[in-house]
Each structure stands twice: as structure tokens, then as C-alpha cells.
C-alpha positions in Angstrom: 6.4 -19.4 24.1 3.2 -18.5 22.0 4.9 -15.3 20.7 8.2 -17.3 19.6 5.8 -20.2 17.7 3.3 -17.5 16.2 6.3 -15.6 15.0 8.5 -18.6 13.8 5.3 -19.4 11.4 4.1 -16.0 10.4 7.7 -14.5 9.3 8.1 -18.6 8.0 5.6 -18.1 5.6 5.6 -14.6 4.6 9.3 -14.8 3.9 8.8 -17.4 1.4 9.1 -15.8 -2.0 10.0 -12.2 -0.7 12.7 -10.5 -1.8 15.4 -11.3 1.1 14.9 -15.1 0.2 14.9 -13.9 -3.9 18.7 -12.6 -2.3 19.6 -15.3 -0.5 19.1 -17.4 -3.9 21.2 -14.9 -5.8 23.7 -15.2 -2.9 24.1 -18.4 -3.3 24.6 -18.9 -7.0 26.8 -16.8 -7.0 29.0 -17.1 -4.2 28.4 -20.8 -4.0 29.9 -20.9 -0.5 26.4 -21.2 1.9 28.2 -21.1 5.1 28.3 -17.7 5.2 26.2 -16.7 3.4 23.3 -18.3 5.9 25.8 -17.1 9.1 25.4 -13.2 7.2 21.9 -13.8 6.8 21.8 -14.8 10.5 23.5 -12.3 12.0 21.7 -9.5 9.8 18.5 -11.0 10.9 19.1 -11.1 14.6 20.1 -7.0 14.0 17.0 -6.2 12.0 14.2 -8.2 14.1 15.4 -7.5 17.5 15.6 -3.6 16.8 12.0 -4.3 15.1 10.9 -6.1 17.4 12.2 -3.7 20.3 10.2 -0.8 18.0 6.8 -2.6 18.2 7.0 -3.4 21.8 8.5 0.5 23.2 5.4 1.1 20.7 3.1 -1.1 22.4 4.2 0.2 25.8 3.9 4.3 24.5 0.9 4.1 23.0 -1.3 1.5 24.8 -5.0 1.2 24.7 -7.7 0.1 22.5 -7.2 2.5 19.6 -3.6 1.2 19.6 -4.4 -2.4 19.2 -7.2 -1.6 16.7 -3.7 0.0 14.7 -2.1 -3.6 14.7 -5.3 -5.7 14.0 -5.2 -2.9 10.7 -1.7 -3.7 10.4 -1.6 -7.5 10.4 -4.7 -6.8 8.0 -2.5 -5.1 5.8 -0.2 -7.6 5.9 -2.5 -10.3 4.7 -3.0 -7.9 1.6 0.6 -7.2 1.2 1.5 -10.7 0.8 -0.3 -11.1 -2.0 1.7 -8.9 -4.1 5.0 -10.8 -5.4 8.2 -9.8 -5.0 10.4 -9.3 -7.2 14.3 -8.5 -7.8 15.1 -4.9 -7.8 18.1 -4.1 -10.2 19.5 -2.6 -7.5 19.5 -4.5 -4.9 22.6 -4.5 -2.8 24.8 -7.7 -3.4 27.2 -6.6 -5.6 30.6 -8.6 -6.3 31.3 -9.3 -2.5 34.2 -6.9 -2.4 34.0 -7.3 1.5 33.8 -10.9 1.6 30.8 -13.2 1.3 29.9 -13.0 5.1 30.3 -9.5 5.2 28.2 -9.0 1.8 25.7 -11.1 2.7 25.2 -9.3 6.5 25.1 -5.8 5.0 22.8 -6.7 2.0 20.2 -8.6 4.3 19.9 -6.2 7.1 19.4 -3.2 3.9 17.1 -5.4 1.9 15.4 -6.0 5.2 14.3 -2.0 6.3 11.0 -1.8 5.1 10.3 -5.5 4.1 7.1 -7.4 5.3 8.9 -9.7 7.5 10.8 -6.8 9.2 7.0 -4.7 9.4 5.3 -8.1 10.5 7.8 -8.4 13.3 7.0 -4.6 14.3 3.7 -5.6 14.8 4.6 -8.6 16.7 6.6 -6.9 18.9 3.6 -4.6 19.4 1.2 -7.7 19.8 3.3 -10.3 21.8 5.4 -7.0 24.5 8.5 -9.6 24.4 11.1 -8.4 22.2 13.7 -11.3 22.6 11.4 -14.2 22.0 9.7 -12.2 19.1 12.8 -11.4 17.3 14.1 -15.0 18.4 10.9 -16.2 16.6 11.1 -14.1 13.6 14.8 -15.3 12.9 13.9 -18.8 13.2 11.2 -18.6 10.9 13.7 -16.2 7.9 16.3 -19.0 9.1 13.8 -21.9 8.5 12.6 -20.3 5.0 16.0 -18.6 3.6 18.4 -21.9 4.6 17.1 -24.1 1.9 17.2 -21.4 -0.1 20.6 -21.1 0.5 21.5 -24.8 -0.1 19.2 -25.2 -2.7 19.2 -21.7 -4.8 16.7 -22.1 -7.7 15.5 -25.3 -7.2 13.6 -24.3 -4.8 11.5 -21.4 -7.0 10.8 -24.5 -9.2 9.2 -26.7 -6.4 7.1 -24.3 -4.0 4.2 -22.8 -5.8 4.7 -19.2 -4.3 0.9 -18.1 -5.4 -0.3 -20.9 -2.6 2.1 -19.9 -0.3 1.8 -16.2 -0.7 -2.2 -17.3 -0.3 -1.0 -19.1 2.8 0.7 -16.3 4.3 -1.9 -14.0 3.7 -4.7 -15.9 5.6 -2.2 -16.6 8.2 -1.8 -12.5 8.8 -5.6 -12.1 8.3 -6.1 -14.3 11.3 -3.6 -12.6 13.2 -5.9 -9.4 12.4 -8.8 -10.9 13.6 -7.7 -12.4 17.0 -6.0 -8.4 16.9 -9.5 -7.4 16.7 -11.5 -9.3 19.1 -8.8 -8.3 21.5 -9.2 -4.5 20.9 -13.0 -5.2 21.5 -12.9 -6.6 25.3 
């Protein structure tokens, strides 16, 4: 159960601010129809993390040993720096006019926007950490649930309330402690 609650918060925090939950606000101002628009960011999610998730762990199993768990201490490490850095919009980010539907927009723009992200990278090295790929991913997609759904219902309201320079802060010790107890592990 520790990998589903460490996961929950760490992809909880980080996701705050990033540039899924910058979409899911766009989303939702423009569509105005949150249903699905959080169902497409739930099913996208679920896609994305478990096959993250899945990477990290087949990683995990591959690669074993010490030098490999002094690569995801480095990598949570990383994270805590990356988090710092704001997000912003790209100009072309998918989204477009929802020719497919709002659902369908929404799934196809999340799991895109996601390749690459932090929380998507975060939950590769939890999979690597934690070796269970279903709670992992189940964890990660609570925690983009728990941070994108009043995002969703709430659109830019919510960019006006949470000071995203604390939480960025936040989420950046948060990783850095993950890369420490990364660390002490690699050294027993």
C-alpha cells in the first residue's frame, strides 16, 4: 500500500501547476462540459501511467543492482530540480476544437501531453522504485485525478488561489526526499 500512498502524493503535488492540469483548465473553459473531460483525462491517465509504470518496473527487474538504484535516487533528484521550473502553455498543445468530441479530445490530448511530462517520468521511476506496476499506476492516477478534478470544475479559479511557487517548492522537496531514501537504499 506504501507504493499507491507515496505515488498518490508525489504525482498529487508535482502535477499541480504542470502543463496537463494548465490543459485540463483550458479544457474546461472551453468545453464547459467536465464530465468528460475528467472521464478523458481518466482514461488517458490510466493508459499513460500503467505503460510508465510497467517501463520502470521491466526496468527495475532488467537492470537490478546497486548502480541501478543509484540511477533512480539521481532521477527522483532530478525531479526535485525539474519541479522547479514552471510550466507553461505551449501554442501547440493538442486540444484543438474537439472535432472528435469532448471525451475523445480530452483522452488523446492528455495521454500526448503526458509522453515526456514529469508526472509520466516520476511514475517511471516509481515503477522502478516500488516493482508493482498496478498499484503504482493506480497511485499515480489518483494523485493527476485528485489534482486535475478541481481543475476541471473550477478552471481558473484555481490558478488564482494555489500559490504554484510553494507548491512547485513542495513538490520539489517531496522528490528530493524520495532521492534520499533512493540513496540510502543503494548504499546497504
Amino acid at each position: 500500500m506504501e507504493s499507491l500512498f507515496v505515488s498518490a502524493l508525489v504525482v498529487a503535488i508535482a502535477e499541480i501547476g504542470d502543463k496537463t492540469q494548465l490543459l485540463a483548465i483550458i479544457l474546461a473553459t472551453r468545453f464547459k462540459k467536465p464530465v468528460p473531460i475528467i472521464l478523458g483525462i481518466l482514461v488517458a491517465t490510466l493508459a499513460n501511467h500503467a505503460l510508465a509504470a510497467l517501463a520502470g518496473s521491466l526496468a527495475s527487474d532488467f537492470f537490478g543492482g546497486t548502480w541501478f538504484k543509484w540511477a533512480i535516487a539521481v532521477s527522483f533528484i532530478a525531479m526535485a530540480a525539474w519541479a522547479l521550473i514552471p510550466d507553461k502553455v505551449d501554442d501547440d498543445m493538442p486540444g484543438g476544437k474537439g472535432r472528435y468530441g469532448v471525451f475523445l479530445t480530452t483522452t488523446i490530448a492528455f495521454f500526448l501531453v503526458e509522453m515526456g511530462d514529469k508526472t509520466q517520468i516520476a511514475t517511471i521511476a516509481l515503477g522502478a522504485r516500488f516493482h508493482n506496476m498496478l498499484l503504482v499506476a493506480a497511485g499515480t492516477t489518483l494523485g493527476m485525478m485528485v489534482a486535475n478534478v478541481p481543475a476541471v470544475y473550477f478552471g481558473e479559479a484555481v490558478t488564482k488561489v494555489v500559490p504554484l511557487k510553494y507548491v512547485r517548492l513542495g513538490a520539489a522537496l517531496v522528490f528530493l526526499g524520495l532521492g534520499i531514501w533512493a540513496a540510502i537504499e543503494a548504499m546497504r
